[in-house]
N, CA, C and O of each residue as an XYZ file, in Angstrom:
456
protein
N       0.815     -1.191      0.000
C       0.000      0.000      0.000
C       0.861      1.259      0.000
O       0.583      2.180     -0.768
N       2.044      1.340      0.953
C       2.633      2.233      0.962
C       3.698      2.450     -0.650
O       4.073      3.612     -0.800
N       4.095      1.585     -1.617
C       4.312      1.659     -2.454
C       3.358      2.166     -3.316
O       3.611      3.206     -3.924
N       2.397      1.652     -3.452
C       0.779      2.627     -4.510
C       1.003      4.033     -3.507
O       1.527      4.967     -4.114
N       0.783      4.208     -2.539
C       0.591      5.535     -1.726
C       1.619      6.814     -2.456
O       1.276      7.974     -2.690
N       2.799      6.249     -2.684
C       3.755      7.073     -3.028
C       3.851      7.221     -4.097
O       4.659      8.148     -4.136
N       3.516      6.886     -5.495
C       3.812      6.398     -6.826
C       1.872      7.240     -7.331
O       1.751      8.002     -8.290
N       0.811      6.873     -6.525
C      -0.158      7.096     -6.874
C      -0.781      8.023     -5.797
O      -1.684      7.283     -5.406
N      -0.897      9.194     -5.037
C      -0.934      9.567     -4.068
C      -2.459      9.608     -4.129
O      -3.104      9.641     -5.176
N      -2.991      9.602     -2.836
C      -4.431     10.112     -2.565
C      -4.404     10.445     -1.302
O      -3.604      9.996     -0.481
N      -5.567     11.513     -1.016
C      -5.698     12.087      0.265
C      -6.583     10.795      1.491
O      -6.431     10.748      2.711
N      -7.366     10.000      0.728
C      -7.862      8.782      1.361
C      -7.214      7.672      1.486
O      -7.408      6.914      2.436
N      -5.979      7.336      0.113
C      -5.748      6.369      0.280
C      -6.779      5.217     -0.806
O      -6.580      4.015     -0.978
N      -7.779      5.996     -1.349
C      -8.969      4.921     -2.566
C      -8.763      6.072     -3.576
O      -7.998      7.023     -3.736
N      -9.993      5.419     -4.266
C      -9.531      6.130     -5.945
C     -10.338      7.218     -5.590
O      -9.893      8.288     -6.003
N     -11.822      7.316     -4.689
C     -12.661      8.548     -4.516
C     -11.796      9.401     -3.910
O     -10.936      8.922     -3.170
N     -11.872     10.803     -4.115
C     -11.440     12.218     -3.944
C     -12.406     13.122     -2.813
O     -13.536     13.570     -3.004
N     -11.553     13.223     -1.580
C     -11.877     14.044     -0.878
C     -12.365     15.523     -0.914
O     -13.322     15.980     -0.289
N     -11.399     16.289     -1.893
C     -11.083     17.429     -1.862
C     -10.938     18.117     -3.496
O     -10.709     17.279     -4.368
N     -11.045     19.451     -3.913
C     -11.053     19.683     -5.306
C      -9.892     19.489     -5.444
O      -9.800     20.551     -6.060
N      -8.685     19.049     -5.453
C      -7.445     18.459     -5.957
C      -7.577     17.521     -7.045
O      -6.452     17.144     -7.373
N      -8.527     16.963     -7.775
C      -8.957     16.218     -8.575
C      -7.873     16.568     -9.906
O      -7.500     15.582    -10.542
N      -7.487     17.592    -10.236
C      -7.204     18.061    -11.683
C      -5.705     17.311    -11.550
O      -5.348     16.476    -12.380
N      -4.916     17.686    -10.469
C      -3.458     17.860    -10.056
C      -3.492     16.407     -9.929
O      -2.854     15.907    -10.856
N      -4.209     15.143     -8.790
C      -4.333     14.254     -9.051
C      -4.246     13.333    -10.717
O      -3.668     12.350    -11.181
N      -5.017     14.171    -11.074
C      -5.225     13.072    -12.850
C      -3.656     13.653    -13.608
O      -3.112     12.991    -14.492
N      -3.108     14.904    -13.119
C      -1.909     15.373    -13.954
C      -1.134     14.563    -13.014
O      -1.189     13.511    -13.651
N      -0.545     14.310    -12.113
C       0.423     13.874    -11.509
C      -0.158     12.042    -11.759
O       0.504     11.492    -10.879
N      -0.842     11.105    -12.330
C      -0.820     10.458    -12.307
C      -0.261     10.166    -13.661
O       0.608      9.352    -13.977
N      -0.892     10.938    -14.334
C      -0.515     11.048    -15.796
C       1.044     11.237    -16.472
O       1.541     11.038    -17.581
N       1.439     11.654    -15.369
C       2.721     12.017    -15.789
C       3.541     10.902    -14.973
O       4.518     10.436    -15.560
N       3.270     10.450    -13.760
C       3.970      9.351    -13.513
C       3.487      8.144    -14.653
O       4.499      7.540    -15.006
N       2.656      7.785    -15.113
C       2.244      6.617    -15.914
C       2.994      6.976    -16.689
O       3.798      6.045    -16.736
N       3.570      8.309    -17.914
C       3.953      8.315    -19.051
C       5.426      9.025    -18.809
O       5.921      9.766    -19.658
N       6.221      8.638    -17.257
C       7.211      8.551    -17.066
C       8.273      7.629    -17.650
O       9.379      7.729    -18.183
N       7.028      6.268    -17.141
C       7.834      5.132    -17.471
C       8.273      4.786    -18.696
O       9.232      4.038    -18.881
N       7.432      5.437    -19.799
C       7.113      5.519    -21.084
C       8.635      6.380    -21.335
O       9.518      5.924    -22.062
N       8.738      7.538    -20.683
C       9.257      8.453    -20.839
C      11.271      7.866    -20.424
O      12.366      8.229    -20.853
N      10.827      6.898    -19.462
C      12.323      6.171    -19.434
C      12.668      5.203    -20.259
O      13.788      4.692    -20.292
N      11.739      4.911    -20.952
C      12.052      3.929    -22.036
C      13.026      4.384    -23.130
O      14.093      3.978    -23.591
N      11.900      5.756    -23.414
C      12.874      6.700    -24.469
C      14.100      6.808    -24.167
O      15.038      6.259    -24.745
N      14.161      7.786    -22.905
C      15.618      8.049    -22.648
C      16.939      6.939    -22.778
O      18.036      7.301    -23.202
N      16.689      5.757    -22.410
C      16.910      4.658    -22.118
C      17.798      4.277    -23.497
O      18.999      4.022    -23.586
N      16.643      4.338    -24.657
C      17.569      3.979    -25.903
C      18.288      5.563    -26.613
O      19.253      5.378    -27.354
N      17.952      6.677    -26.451
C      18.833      7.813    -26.431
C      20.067      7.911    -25.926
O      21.093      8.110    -26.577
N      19.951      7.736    -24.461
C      21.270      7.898    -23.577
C      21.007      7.251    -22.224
O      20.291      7.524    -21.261
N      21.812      6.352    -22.512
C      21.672      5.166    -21.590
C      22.043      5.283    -19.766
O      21.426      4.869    -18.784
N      23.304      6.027    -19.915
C      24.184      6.690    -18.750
C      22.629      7.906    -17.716
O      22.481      8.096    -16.509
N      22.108      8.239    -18.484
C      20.952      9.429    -17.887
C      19.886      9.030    -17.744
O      18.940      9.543    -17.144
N      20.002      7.530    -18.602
C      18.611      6.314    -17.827
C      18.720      5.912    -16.710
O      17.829      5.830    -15.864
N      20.221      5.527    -16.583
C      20.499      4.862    -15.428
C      20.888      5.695    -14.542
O      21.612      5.004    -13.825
N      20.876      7.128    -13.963
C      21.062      8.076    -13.302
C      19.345      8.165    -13.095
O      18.928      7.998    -11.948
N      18.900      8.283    -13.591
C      17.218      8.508    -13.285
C      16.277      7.624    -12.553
O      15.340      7.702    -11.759
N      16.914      6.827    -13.142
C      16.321      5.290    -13.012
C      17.235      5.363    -11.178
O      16.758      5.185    -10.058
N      17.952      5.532    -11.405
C      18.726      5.099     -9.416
C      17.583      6.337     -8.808
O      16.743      5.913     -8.014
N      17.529      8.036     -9.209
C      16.720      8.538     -8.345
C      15.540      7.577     -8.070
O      15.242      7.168     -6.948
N      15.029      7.325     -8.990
C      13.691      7.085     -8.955
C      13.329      5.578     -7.717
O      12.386      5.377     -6.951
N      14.585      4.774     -8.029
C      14.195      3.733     -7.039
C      14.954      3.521     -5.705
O      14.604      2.811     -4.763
N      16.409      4.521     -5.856
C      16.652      4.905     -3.857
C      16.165      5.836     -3.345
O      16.539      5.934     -2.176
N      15.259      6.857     -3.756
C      14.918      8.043     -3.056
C      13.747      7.645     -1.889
O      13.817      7.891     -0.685
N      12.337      6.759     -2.820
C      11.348      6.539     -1.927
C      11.576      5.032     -1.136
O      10.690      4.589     -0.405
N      12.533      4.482     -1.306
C      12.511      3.563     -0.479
C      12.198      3.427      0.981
O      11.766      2.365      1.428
N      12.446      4.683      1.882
C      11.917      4.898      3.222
C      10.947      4.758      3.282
O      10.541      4.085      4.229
N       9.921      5.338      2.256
C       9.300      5.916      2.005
C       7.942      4.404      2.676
O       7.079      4.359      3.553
N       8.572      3.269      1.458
C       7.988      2.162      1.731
C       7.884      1.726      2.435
O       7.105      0.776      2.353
N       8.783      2.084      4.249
C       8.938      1.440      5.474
C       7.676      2.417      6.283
O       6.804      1.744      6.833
N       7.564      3.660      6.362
C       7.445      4.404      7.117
C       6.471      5.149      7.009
O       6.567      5.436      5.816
N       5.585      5.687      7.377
C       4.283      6.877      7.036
C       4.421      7.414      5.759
O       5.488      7.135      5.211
N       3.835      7.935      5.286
C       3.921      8.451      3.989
C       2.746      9.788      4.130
O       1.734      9.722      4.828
N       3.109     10.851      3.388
C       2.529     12.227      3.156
C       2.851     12.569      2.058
O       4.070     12.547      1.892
N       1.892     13.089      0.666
C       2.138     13.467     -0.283
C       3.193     14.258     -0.118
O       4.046     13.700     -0.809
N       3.855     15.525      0.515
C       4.433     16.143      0.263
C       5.874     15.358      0.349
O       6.802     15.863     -0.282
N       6.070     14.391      0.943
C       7.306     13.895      0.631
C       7.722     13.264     -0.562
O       8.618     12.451     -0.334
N       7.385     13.345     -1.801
C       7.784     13.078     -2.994
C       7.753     14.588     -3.696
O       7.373     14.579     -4.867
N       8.046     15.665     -3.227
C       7.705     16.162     -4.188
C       9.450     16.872     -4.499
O       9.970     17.673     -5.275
N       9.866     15.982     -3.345
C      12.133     16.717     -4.133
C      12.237     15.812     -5.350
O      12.957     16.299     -6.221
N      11.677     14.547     -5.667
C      11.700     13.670     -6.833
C      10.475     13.891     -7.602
O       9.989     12.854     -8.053
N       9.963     14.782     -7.820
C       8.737     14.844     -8.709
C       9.129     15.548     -9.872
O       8.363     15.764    -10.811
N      10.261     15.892     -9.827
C      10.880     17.029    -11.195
C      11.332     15.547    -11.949
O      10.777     15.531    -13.047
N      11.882     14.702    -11.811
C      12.550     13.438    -12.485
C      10.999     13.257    -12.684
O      10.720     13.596    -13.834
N       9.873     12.842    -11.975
C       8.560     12.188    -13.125
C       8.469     12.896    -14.083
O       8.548     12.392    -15.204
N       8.240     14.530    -13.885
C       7.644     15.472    -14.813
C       8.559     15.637    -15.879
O       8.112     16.235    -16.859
N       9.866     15.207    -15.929
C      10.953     15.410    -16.998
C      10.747     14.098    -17.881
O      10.907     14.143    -19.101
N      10.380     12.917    -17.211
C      10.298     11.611    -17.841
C       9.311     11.928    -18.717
O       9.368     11.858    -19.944
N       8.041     12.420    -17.764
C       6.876     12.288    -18.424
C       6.510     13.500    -19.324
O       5.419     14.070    -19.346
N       7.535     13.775    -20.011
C       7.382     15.195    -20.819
C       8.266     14.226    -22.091
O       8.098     14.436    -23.293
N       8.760     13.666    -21.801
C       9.698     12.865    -23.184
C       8.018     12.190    -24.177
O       7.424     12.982    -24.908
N       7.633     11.089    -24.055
C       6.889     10.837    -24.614
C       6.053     12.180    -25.714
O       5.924     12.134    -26.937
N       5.605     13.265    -24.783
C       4.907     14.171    -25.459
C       5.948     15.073    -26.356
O       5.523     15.851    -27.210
N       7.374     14.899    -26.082
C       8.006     15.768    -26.936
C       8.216     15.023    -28.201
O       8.382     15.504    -29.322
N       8.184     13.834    -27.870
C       8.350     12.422    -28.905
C       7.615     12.501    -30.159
O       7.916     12.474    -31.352
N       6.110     12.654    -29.197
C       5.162     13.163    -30.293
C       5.112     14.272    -31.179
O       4.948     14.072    -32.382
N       5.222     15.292    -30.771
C       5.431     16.460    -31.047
C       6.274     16.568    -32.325
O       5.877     16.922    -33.435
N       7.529     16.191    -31.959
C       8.570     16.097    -32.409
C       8.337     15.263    -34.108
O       8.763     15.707    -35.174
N       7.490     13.888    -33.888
C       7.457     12.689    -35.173
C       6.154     13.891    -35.235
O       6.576     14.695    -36.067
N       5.263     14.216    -34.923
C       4.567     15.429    -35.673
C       4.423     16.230    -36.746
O       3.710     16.276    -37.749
N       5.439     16.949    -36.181
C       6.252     18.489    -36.724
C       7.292     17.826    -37.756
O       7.871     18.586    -38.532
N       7.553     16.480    -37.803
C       8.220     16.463    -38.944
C       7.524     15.544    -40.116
O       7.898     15.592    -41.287
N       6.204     14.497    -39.531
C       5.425     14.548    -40.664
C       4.595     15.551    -41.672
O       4.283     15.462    -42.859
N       4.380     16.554    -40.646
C       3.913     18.019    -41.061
C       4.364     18.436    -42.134
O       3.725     18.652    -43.164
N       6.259     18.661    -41.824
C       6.948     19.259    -42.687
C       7.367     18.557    -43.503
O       8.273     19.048    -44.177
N       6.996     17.308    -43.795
C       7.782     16.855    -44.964
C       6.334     16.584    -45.947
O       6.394     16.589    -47.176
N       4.881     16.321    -45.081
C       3.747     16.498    -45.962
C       3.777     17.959    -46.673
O       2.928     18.015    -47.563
N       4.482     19.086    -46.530
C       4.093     20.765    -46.948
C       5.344     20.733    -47.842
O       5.280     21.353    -48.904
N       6.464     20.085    -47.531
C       7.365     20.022    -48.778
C       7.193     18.987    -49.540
O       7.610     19.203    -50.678
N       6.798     18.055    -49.405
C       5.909     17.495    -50.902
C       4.917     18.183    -51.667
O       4.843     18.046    -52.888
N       4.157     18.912    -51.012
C       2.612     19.735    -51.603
C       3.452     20.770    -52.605
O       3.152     20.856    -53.796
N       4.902     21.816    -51.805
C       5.804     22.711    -52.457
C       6.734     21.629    -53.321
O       7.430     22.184    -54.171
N       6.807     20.831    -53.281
C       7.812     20.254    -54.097
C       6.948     19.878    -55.683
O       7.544     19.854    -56.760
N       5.394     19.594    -55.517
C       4.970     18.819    -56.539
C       4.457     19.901    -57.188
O       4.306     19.692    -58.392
N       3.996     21.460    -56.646
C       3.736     22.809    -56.911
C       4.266     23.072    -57.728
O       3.792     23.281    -58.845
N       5.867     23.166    -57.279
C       6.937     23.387    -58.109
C       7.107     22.823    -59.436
O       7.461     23.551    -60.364
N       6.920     21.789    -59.575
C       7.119     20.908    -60.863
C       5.923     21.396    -61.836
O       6.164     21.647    -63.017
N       4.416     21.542    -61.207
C       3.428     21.904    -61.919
C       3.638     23.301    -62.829
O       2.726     23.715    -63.544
């Protein structure tokens, strides 16, 4: 429990919501889920800054798992989720912006010929 507690935080402890924190909840879950996603990437990019991330991520909360737990104690390691979980969306972005641009230089390329 105390592993879900820390990784998935709630003010109860269940999936129902006490309090209007609801938004920050679904973003902070969201971004831990598409962390992992997000270490995958890094992982085959640069391997050395996987495995630097990858150690925050699994000696920091280990107390964490013995001992009481309070949302606010994850939040010195919450910049490593939000960096993980920003790879995936730059990923996208990124294979995006370059199907984009290579669909608008075909349209100018076949223009051209016309």
């Amino acid at each position: 429990m105390r592993f879900i507690a820390f990784w998935m935080p709630t003010e109860t402890f269940d999936i129902h919501y006490a309090s209007g924190r609801h938004l920050e909840r679904v973003d902070i879950y969201l971004m831990t889920l598409s962390s992992v996603l997000g270490l995958v990437i890094l992982c085959q990019r640069d391997g050395k800054s996987a495995a630097l991330l990858t150690s925050c991520l699994t000696v920091f909360p280990l107390i964490y798992y013995i001992v009481q737990f309070e949302d606010r104690y994850r939040y010195p390691i919450m910049w490593v989720t939000f960096l993980l979980g920003a790879m995936p969306v730059s990923a996208f972005a990124r294979q995006l912006w370059e199907s984009l641009t290579f669909s608008a230089g075909t349209w100018n390329g076949i223009a051209n010929q016309v």
